[in-house]
C-alpha positions in Angstrom: -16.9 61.0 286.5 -17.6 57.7 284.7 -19.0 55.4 287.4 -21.7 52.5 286.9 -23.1 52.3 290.2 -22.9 53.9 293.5 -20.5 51.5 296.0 -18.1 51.9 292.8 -18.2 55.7 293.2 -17.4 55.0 296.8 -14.5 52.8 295.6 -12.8 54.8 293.1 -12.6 58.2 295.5 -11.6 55.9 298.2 -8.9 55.2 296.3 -8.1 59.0 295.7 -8.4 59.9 298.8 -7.3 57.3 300.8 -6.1 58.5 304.6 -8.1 61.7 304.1 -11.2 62.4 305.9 -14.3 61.1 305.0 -16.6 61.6 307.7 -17.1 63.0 311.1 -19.7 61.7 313.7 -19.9 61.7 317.4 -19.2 59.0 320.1 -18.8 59.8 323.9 -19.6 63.6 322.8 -16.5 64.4 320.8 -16.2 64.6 317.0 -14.3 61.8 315.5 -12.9 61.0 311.9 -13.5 58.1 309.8 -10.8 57.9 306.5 -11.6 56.7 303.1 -9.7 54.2 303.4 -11.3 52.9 306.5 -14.8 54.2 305.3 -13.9 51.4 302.4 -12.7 48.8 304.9 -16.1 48.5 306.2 -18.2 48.9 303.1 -16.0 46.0 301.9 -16.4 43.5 305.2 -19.9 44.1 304.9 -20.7 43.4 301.5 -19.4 39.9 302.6 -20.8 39.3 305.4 -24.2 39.9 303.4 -22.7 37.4 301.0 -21.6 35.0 303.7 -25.5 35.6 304.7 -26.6 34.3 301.3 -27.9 37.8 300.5 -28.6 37.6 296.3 -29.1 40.1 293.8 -32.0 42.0 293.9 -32.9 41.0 297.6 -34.4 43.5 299.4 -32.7 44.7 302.8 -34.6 46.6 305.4 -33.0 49.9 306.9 -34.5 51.0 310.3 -32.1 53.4 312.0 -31.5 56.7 312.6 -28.3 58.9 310.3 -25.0 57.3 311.6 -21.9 55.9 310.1 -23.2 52.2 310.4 -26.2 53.6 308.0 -24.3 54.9 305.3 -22.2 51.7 305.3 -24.7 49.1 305.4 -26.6 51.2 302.7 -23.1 50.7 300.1 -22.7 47.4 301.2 -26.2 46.2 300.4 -26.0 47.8 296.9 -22.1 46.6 296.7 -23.9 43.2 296.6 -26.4 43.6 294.2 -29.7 43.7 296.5 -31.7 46.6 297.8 -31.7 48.6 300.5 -35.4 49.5 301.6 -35.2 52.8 304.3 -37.7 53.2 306.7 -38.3 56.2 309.0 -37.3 55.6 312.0 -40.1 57.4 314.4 -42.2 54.4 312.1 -44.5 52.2 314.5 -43.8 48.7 314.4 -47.0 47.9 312.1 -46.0 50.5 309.7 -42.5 48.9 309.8 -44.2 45.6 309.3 -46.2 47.0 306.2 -43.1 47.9 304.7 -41.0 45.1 304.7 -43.6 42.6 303.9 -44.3 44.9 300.7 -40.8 45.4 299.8 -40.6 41.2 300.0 -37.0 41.8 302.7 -34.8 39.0 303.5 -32.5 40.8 306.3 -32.6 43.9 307.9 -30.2 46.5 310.0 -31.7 48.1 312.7 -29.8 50.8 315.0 -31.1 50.9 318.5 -32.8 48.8 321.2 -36.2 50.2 320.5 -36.2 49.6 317.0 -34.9 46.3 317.8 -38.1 45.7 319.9 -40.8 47.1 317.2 -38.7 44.3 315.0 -39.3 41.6 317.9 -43.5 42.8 318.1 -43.7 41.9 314.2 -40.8 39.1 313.4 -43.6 36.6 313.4 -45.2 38.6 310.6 -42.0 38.3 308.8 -41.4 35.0 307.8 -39.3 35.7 305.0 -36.1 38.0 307.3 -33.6 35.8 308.1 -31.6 37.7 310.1 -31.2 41.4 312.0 -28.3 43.3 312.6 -28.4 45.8 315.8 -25.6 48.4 315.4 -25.9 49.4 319.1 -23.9 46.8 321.0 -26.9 45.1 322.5 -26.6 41.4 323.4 -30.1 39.7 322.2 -30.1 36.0 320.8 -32.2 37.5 317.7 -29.8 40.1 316.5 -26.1 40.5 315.2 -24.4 43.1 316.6 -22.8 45.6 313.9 -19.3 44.6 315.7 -19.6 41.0 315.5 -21.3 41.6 311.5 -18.3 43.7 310.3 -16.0 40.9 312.2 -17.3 37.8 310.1 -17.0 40.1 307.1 -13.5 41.0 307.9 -12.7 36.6 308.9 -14.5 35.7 305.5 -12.6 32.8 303.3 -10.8 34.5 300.2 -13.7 32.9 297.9 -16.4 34.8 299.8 -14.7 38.4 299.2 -13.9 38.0 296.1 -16.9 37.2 295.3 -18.4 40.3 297.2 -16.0 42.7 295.3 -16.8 40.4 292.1 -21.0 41.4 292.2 -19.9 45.2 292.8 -18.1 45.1 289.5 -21.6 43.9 287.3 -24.0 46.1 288.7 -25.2 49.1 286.1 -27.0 52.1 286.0 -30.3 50.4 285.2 -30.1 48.1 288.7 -32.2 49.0 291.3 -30.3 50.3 294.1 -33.1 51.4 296.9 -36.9 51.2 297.4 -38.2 54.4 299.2 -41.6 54.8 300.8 -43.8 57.4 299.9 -45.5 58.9 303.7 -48.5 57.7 303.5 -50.9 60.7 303.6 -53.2 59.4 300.4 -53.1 56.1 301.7 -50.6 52.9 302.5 -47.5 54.4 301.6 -46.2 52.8 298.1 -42.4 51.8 297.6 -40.7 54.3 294.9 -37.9 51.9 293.1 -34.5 54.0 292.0 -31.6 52.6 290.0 -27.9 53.5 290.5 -28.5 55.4 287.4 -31.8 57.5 288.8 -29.6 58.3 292.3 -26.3 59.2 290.0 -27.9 61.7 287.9 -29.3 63.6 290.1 -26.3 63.8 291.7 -24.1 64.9 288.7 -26.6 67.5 288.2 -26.4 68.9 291.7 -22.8 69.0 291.3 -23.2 71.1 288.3 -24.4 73.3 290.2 -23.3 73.7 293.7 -19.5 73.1 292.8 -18.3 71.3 295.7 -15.0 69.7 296.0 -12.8 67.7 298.1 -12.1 71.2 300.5 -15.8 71.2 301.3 -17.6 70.2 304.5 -21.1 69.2 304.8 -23.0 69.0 307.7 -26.1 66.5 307.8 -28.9 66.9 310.0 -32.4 65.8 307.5 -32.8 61.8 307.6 -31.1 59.7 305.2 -34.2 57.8 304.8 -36.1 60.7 302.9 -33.9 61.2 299.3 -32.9 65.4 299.9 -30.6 64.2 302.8 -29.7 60.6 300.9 -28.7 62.2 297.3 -27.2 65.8 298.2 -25.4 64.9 301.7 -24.5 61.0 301.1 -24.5 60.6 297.4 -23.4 64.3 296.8 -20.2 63.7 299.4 -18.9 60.5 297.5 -19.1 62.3 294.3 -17.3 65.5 295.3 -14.8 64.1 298.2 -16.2 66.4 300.5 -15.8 65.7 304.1 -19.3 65.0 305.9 -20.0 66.0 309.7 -22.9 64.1 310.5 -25.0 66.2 313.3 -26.5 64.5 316.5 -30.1 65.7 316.0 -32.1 68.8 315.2 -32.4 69.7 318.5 -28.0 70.3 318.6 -27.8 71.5 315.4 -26.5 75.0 316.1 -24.1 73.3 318.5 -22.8 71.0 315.8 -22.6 73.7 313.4 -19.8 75.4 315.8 -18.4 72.6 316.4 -18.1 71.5 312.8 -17.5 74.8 310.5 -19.1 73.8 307.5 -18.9 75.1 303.9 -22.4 73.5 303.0 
């Protein structure tokens, strides 16, 4: 498949696919599905409610959530608009959080819980440069966005505004830089890795070589989408194949979700 960067590969089997599953996650302790089409929807309204936000090319974007749906969204809408989404462990402590962003040099930043919205709140005034937080828990706070109310100004943009958004998807190559990952730490402060839509593509075409998924298969995540394994062969790999991904609720319910989920991978 001949794609130039990653929210276009989400695009393109969107378009394929359209009312078929895309994903599966939990909410009030049943499975439900997100389409492709839907999936889309949302990548779309947030790419320009990050352009509404005066989020540039090549602006870094801090991640600090655990794997949900609002995580693999916001991660192809960040990249849909030309900046760069910078993942952070989420069991980080708020001064390792701080080291991070100030590093990566982030503008904005999507955060998934209450307590990771208060590790944000011990360090903000250490962050001059983030303009604004997004919570994707609905948690009323006068420093945060809720995801609800983010996707809602994307979806109530002017005409201008999207088109613009869908506009910055369309020059973005394989040589832009799509994500900064942190290295642990172990040796010393942990140092950002920089990956282009190109580096995260390969890999994945070369995976695909070999595992031979397809639009029939289900995968089931459990690893965190902010180390690359779980970020290239269950996100990346799932837009390139069609596959359907279940995400699971933890490690601790994995062999529950993998009953409740049947999957091929």
């Amino acid at each position: 498949m001949e794609v130039a960067n990653l929210p276009q590969l989400q695009r393109v089997q969107a378009g394929r696919f359209g009312p078929r599953v895309a994903l599966r996650h939990k909410r009030n302790g049943l499975y439900c599905d997100l389409t492709w089409a839907d999936y889309r929807e949302q990548v779309e309204s947030s790419a320009a409610a990050l352009v509404q936000a005066d989020i540039q090319p090549g602006d870094r974007v801090g991640m600090l959530a655990e794997n949900r749906v609002e995580w693999l969204v916001a991660d192809l809408a960040i990249m849909a608009v030309g900046a760069v989404n910078v993942p952070m462990h989420a069991p980080l402590t708020a001064q390792q959080v701080q080291f991070q962003l100030a590093d990566a040099g982030a503008v904005w930043l999507f955060v998934s819980t209450a307590g990771q919205l208060a590790k944000v709140r011990a360090i903000r005034a250490q962050l001059p440069n983030v303009r604004g937080v997004v919570v994707m828990e609905p948690i009323i706070d006068t420093d945060a966005v809720t995801w609800r109310a983010f996707l809602q100004r994307g979806r109530t943009v002017p005409g201008d505004i999207m088109k613009r958004a869908l506009g910055r998807e369309k020059q973005i190559g394989r040589d832009d830089l799509a994500t900064i990952m942190y290295t642990s730490g172990t040796t010393g402060n942990p140092k950002g890795v920089m990956l282009t839509h190109g580096n995260l593509l390969s890999n994945v075409q070369g995976f695909d070589e070999l595992a031979r998924c397809g639009p029939e298969s289900v995968f089931l995540n459990w690893l965190p989408f902010s180390h690359i394994y779980a970020r290239t062969v269950d996100h990346y790999q799932h837009l390139w194949t069609g596959a359907v991904m279940c995400l699971a609720e933890s490690a601790d319910t994995l062999v529950l979700n993998l009953a409740e989920t049947q999957p091929t991978h």
